[in-house]
ROVEXMAR-361670 format. One record per residue (C-alpha): residue number from 1; residue in three letters; x, y, z negated. Coordinates in steps of 0.02 Angstrom, whole numbers, plus 50000, padded with zeros to 5 digits. Layout:
<zavos>
+-----+-----+-------+-------+-------+
!   n ! res !    c1 !    c2 !    c3 !
+-----+-----+-------+-------+-------+
! NUM ! ALA !     X !     Y !     Z !
...
+-----+-----+-------+-------+-------+
</zavos>
This chain:
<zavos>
+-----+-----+-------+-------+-------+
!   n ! res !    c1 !    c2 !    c3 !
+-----+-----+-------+-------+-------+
!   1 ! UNK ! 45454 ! 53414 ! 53301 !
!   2 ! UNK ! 45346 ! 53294 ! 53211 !
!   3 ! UNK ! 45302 ! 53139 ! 53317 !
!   4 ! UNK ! 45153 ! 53001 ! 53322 !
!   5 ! UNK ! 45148 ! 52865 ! 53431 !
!   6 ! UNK ! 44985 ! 52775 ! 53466 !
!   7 ! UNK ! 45008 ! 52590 ! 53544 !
!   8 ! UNK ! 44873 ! 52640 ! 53673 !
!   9 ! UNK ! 44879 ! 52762 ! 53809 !
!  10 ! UNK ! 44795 ! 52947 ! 53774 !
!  11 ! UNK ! 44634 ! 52985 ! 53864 !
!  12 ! UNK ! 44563 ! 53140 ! 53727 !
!  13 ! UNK ! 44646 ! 53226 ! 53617 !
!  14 ! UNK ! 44518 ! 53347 ! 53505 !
!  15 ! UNK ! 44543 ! 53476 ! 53359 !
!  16 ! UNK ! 44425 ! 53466 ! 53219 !
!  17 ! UNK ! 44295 ! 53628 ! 53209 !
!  18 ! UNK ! 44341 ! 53639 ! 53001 !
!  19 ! UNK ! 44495 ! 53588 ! 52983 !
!  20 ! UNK ! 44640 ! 53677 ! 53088 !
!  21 ! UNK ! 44776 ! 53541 ! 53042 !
!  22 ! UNK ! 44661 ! 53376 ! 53093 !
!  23 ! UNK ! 44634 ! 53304 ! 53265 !
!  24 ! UNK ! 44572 ! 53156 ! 53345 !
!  25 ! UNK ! 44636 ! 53051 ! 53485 !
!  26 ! UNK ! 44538 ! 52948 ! 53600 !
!  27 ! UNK ! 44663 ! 52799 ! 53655 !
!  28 ! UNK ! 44642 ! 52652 ! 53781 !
!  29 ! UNK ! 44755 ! 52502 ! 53813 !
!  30 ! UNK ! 44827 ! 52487 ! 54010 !
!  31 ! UNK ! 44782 ! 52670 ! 54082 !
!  32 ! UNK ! 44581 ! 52623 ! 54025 !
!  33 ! UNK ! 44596 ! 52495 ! 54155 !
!  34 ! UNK ! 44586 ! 52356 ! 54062 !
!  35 ! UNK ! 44604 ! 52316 ! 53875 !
!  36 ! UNK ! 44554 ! 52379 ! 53708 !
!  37 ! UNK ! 44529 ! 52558 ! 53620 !
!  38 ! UNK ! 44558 ! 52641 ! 53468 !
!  39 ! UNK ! 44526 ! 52795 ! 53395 !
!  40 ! UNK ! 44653 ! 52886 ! 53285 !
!  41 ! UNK ! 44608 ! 53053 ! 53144 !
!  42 ! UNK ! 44769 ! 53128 ! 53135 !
!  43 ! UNK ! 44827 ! 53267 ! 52999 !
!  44 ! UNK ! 44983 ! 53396 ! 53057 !
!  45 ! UNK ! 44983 ! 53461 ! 52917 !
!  46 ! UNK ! 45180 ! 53589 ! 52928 !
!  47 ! UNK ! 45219 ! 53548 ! 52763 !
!  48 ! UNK ! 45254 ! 53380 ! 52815 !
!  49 ! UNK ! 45245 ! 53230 ! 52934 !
!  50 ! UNK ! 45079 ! 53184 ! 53046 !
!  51 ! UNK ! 44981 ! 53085 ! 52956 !
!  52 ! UNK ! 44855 ! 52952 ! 53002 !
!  53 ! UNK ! 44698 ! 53001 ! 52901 !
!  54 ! UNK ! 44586 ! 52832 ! 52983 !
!  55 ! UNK ! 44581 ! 52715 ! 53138 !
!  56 ! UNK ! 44440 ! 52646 ! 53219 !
!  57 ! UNK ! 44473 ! 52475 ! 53358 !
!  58 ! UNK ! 44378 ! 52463 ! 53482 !
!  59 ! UNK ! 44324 ! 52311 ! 53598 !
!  60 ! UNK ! 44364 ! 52444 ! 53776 !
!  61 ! UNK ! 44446 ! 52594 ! 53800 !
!  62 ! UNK ! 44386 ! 52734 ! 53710 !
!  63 ! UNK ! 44396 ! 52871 ! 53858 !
!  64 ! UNK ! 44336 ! 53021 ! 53760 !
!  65 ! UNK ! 44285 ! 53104 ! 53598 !
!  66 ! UNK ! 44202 ! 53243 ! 53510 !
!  67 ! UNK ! 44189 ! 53326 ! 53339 !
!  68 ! UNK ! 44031 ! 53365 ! 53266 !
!  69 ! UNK ! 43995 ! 53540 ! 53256 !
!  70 ! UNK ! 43879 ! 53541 ! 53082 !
!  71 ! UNK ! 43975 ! 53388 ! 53012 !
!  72 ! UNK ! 44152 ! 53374 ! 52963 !
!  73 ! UNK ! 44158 ! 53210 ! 52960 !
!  74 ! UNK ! 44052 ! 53158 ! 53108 !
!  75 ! UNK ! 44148 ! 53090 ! 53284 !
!  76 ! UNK ! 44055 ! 53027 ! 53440 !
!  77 ! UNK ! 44155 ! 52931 ! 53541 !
!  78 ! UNK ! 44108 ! 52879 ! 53733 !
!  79 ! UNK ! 44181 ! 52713 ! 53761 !
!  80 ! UNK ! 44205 ! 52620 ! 53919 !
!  81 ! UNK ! 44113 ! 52500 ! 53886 !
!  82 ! UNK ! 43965 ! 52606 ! 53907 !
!  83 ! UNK ! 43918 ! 52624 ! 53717 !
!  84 ! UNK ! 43928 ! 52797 ! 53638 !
!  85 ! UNK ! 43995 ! 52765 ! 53477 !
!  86 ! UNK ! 43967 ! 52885 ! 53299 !
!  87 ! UNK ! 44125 ! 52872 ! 53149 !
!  88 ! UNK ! 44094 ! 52948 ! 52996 !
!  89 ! UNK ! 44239 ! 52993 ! 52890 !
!  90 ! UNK ! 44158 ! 52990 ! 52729 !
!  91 ! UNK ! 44131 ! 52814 ! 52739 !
!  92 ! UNK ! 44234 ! 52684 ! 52716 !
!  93 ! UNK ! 44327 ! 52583 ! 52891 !
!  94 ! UNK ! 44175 ! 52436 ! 52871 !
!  95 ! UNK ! 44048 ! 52560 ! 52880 !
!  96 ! UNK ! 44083 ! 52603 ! 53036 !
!  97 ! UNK ! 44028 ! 52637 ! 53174 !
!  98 ! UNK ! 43904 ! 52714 ! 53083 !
!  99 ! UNK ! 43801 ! 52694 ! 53253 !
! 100 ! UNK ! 43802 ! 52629 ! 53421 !
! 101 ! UNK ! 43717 ! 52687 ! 53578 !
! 102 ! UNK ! 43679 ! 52593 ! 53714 !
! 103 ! UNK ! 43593 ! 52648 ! 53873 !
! 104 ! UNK ! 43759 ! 52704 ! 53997 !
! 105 ! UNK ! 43749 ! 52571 ! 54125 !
! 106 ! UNK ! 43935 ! 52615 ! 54134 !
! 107 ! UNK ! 44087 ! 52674 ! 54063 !
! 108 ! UNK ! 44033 ! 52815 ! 53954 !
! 109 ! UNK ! 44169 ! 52944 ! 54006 !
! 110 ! UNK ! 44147 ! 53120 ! 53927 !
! 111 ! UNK ! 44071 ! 53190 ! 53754 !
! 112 ! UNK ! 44031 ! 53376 ! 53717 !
! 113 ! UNK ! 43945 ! 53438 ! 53546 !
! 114 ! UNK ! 43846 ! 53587 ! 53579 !
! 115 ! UNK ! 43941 ! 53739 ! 53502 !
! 116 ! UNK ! 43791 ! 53848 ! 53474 !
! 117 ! UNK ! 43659 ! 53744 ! 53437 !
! 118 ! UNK ! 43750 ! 53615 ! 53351 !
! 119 ! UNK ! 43620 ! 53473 ! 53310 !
! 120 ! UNK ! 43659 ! 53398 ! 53515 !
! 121 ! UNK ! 43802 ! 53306 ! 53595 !
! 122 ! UNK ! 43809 ! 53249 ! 53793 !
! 123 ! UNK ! 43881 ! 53096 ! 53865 !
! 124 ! UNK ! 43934 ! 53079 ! 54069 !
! 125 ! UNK ! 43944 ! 52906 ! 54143 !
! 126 ! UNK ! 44002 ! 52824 ! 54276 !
! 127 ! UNK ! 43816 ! 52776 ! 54294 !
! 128 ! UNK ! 43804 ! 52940 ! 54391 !
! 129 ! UNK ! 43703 ! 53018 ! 54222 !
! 130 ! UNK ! 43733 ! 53139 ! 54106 !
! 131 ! UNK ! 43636 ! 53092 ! 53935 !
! 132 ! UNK ! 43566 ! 53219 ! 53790 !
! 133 ! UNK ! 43558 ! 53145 ! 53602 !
! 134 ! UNK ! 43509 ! 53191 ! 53427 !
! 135 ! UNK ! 43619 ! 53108 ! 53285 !
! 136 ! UNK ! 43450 ! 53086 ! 53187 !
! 137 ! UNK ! 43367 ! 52978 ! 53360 !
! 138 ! UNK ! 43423 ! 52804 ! 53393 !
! 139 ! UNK ! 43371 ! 52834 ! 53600 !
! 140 ! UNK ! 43440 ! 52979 ! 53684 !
! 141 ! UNK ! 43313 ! 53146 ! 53711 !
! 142 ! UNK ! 43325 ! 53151 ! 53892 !
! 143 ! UNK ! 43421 ! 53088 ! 54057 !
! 144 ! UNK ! 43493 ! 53193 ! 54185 !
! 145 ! UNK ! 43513 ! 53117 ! 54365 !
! 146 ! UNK ! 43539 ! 53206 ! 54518 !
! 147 ! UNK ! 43727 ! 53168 ! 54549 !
! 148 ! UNK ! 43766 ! 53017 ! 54696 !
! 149 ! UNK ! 43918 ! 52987 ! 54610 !
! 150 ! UNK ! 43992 ! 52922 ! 54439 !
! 151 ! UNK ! 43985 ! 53083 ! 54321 !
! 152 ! UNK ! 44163 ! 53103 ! 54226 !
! 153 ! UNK ! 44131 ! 53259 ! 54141 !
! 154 ! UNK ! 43998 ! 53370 ! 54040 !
! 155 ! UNK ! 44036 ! 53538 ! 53949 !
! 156 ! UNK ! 43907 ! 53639 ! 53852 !
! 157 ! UNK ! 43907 ! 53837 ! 53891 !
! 158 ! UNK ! 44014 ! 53919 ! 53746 !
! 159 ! UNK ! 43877 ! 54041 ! 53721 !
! 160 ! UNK ! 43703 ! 53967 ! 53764 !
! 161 ! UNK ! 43644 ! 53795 ! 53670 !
! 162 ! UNK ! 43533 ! 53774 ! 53830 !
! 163 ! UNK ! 43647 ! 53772 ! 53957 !
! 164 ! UNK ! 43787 ! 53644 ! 54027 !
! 165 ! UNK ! 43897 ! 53595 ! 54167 !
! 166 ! UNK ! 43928 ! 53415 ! 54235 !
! 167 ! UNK ! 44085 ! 53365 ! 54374 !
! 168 ! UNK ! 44045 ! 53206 ! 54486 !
! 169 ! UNK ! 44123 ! 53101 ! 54616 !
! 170 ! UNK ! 44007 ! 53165 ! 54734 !
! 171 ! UNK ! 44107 ! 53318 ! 54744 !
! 172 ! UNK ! 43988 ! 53440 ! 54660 !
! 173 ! UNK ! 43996 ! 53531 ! 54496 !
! 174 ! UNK ! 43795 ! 53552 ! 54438 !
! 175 ! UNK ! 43739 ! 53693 ! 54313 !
! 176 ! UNK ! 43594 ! 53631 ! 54211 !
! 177 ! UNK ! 43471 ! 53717 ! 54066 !
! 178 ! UNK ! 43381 ! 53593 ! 53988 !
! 179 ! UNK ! 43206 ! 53669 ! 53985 !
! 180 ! UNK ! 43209 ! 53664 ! 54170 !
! 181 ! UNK ! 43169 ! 53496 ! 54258 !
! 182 ! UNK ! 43317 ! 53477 ! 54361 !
! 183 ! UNK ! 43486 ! 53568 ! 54402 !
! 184 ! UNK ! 43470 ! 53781 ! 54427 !
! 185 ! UNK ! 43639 ! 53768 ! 54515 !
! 186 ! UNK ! 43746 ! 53648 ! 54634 !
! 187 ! UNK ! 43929 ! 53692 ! 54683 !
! 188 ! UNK ! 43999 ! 53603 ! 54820 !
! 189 ! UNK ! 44149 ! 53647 ! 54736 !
! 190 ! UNK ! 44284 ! 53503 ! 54821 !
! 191 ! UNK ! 44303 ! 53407 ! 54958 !
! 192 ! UNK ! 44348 ! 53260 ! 54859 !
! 193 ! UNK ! 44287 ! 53192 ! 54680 !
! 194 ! UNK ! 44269 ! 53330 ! 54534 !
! 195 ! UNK ! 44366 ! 53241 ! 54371 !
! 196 ! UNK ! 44317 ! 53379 ! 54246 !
! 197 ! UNK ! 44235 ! 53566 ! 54211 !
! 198 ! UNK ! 44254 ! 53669 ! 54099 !
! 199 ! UNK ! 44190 ! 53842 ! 54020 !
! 200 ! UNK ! 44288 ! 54017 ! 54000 !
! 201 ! UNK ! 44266 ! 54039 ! 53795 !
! 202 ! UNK ! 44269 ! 54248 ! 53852 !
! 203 ! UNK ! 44169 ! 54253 ! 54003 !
! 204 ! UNK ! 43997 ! 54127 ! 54003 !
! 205 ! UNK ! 43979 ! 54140 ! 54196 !
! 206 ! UNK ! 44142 ! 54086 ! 54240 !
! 207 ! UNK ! 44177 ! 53901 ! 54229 !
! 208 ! UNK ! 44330 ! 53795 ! 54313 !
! 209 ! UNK ! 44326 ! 53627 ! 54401 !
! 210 ! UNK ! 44477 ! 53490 ! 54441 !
! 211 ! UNK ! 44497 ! 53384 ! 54550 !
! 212 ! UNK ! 44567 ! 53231 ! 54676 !
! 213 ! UNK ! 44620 ! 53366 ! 54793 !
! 214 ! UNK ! 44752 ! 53409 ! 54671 !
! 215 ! UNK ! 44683 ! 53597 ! 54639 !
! 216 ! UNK ! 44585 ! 53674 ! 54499 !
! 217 ! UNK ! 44453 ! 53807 ! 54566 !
! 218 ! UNK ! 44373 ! 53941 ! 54454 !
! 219 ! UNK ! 44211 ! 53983 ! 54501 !
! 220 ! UNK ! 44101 ! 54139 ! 54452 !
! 221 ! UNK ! 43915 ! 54074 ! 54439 !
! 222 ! UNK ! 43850 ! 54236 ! 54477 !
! 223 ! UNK ! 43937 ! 54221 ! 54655 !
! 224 ! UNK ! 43990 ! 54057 ! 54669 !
! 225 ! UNK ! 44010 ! 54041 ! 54876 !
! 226 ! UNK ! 44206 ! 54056 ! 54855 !
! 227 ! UNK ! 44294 ! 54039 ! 54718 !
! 228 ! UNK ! 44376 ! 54152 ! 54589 !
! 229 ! UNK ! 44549 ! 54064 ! 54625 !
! 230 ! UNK ! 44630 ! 53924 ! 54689 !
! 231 ! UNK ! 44769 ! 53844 ! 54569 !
! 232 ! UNK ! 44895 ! 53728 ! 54661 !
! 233 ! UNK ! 45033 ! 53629 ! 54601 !
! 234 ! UNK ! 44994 ! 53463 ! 54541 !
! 235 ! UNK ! 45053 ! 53296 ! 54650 !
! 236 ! UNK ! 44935 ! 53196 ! 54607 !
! 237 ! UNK ! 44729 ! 53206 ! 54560 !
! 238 ! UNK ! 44693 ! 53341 ! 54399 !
! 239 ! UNK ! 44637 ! 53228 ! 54259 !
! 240 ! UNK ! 44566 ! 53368 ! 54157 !
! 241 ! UNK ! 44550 ! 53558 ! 54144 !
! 242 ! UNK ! 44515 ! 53672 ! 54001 !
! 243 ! UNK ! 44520 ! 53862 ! 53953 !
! 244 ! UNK ! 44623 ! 53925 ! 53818 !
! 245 ! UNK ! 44535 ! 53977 ! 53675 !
! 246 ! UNK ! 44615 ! 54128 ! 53642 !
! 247 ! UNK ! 44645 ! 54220 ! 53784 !
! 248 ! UNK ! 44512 ! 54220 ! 53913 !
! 249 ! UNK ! 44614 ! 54206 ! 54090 !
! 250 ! UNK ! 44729 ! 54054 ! 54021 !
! 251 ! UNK ! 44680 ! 53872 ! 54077 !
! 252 ! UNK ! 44787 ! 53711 ! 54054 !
! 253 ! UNK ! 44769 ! 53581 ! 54144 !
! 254 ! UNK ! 44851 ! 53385 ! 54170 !
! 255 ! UNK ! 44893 ! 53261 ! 54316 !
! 256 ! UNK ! 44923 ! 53096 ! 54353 !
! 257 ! UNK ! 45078 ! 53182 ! 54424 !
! 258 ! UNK ! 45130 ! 53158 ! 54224 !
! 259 ! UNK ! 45130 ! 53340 ! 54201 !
! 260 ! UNK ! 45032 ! 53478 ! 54087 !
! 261 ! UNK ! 45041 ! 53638 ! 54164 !
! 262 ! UNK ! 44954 ! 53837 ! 54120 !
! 263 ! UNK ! 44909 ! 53964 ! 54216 !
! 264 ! UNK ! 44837 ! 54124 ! 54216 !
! 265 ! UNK ! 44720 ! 54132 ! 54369 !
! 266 ! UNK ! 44711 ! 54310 ! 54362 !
! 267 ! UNK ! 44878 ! 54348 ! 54416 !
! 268 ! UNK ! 44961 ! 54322 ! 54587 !
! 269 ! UNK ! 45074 ! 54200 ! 54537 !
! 270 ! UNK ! 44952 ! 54102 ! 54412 !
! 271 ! UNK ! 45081 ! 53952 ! 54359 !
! 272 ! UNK ! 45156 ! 54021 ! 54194 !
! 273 ! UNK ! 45235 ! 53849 ! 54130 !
! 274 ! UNK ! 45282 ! 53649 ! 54154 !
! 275 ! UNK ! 45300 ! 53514 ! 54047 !
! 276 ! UNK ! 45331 ! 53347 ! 54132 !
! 277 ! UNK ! 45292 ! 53186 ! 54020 !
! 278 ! UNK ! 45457 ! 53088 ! 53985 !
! 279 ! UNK ! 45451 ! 52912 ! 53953 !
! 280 ! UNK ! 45620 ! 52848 ! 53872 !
! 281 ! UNK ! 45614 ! 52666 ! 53946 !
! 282 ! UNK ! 45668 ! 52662 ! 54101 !
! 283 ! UNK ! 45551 ! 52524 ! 54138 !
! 284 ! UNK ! 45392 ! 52586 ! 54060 !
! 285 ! UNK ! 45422 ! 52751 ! 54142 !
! 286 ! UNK ! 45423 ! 52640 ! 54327 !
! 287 ! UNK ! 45265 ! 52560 ! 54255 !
! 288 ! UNK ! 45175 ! 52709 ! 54213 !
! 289 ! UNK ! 45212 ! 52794 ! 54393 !
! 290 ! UNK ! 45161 ! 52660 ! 54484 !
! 291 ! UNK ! 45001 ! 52645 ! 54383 !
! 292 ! UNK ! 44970 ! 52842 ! 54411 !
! 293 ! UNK ! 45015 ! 52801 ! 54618 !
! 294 ! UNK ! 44869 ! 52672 ! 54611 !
! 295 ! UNK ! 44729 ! 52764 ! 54514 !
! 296 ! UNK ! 44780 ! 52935 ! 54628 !
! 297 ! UNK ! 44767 ! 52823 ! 54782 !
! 298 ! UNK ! 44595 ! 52739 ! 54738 !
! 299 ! UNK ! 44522 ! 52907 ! 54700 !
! 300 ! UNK ! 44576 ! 52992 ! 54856 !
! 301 ! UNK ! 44527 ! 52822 ! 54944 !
! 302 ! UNK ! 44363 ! 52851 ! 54850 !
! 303 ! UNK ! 44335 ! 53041 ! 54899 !
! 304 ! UNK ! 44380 ! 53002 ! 55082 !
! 305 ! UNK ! 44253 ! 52859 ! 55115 !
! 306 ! UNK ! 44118 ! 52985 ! 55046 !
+-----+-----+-------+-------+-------+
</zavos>
């Protein structure tokens, strides 16, 4: 299996919209704890070895990215240094950034293009904000703030360029439209902080959250009092959560328990598959356990003093 090691650790990994061999990888030095970022365009093409197509260094972690959806060139990239960051491919490495946003008061954590509308991205802080821009504005269109908490994730609604979902610390999931003035929907979906949301690609009213608690929830908006299902069997918090694009009751999902796991959350028994991380220095494998023990026990810490 073709290989590619990036010096930093992975935070995003994201497939381009045109292209079906190219991806980009959001990287940041010491877990995004502490250090500097960079951001890798990668080809897998089959007919050969991964190739790196461009790099882009950054000053702080880069802690997410996102493909434009009318541009096949275009990246944003949230950053933790708060900026929000836009690459274009087309131009050459001292070109870019291309731009650079500042108004996150904090690490800029998530970035979602808007699949249907496609002239829109989002950004979620730690600021406890989720942010709406234009690439043609220099300022953003419009703040959203309701959330108590830092806001690590924001995903548009597969299927309406209005609508969008945003996990917090503060334990809720919000559903927002942004003609209306505030949130149409809060889910008190956790007991402890939400790390990331995501949309069913089949089903617009059916979204899934993860979590601290170590569980991923899917919720039904239309009836969202309990949830769909319950998915257990991570050790440690849920980084990140996401529905498979091809079949509409899949969902993957990763820990700081080192693991990636799917499930199908319609079935009984919804874990359908494992794959642990393996690190082949004994050393750096101690290093990167005890680094996934700390951030785990700061978050619960976090959650419990809520």
């Amino acid at each position: 299996m073709p290989l590619f090691k990036t010096p930093f650790n992975g935070y995003s990994v994201k497939f381009s919209p045109f292209y079906e061999h190219r991806l980009a990888v959001a990287t940041a030095q010491n877990f995004g704890i502490l250090g500097n970022g960079r951001l890798h365009v990668l080809d897998l093409s089959p007919a050969g070895p991964i190739t790196e197509l461009a790099a882009f260094d950054t000053a702080d972690g880069v802690y997410d990215l996102a493909w434009s959806e009318s541009h096949d060139s275009l990246l944003v990239a949230a950053v933790a240094d708060g900026s929000v960051k836009l690459y274009d491919l087309s131009l050459p490495p001292a070109s870019n950034p291309v731009r650079s946003l500042h108004e996150h008061t904090r690490e800029a954590h998530s970035a979602d293009y808007n699949p249907v509308r496609r002239d829109s991205f989002l950004t979620a802080s730690w600021d406890d904000t989720v942010k709406l821009w234009t690439v043609d504005r220099p300022t953003s269109v419009r703040t959203f703030k309701e959330h108590a908490y830092c806001v690590y994730s924001a995903a548009w609604n597969p299927r309406h360029g209005d609508v969008f979902a945003s996990a917090s610390g503060d334990c809720t999931a919000r559903i927002w439209d942004v003609r209306e003035p505030g949130s149409t929907m809060i889910l008190p979906a956790h007991e402890f902080e939400i790390l990331s949301c995501d949309w069913n690609k089949y089903d617009d009213c059916v979204i899934a959250t993860a979590s601290v608690d170590k569980s991923i929830k899917v919720w039904d908006v239309r009836s969202y009092r309990v949830p769909v299902a319950v998915l257990n069997g991570h050790g440690y918090a849920v980084r990140k959560v996401k529905f498979s694009p091809h079949r509409g009751s899949l969902i993957a999902s990763c820990s700081y328990d080192m693991t990636v796991c799917l499930w199908d959350y319609m079935v009984e028994d919804a874990l359908i598959g494992r794959t642990e991380r393996t690190l082949e220095h004994p050393k750096r494998k101690a290093e990167a356990e005890a680094e996934a023990e700390a951030i785990n026990g700061k978050e619960e810490r976090q959650g419990i003093n809520k």
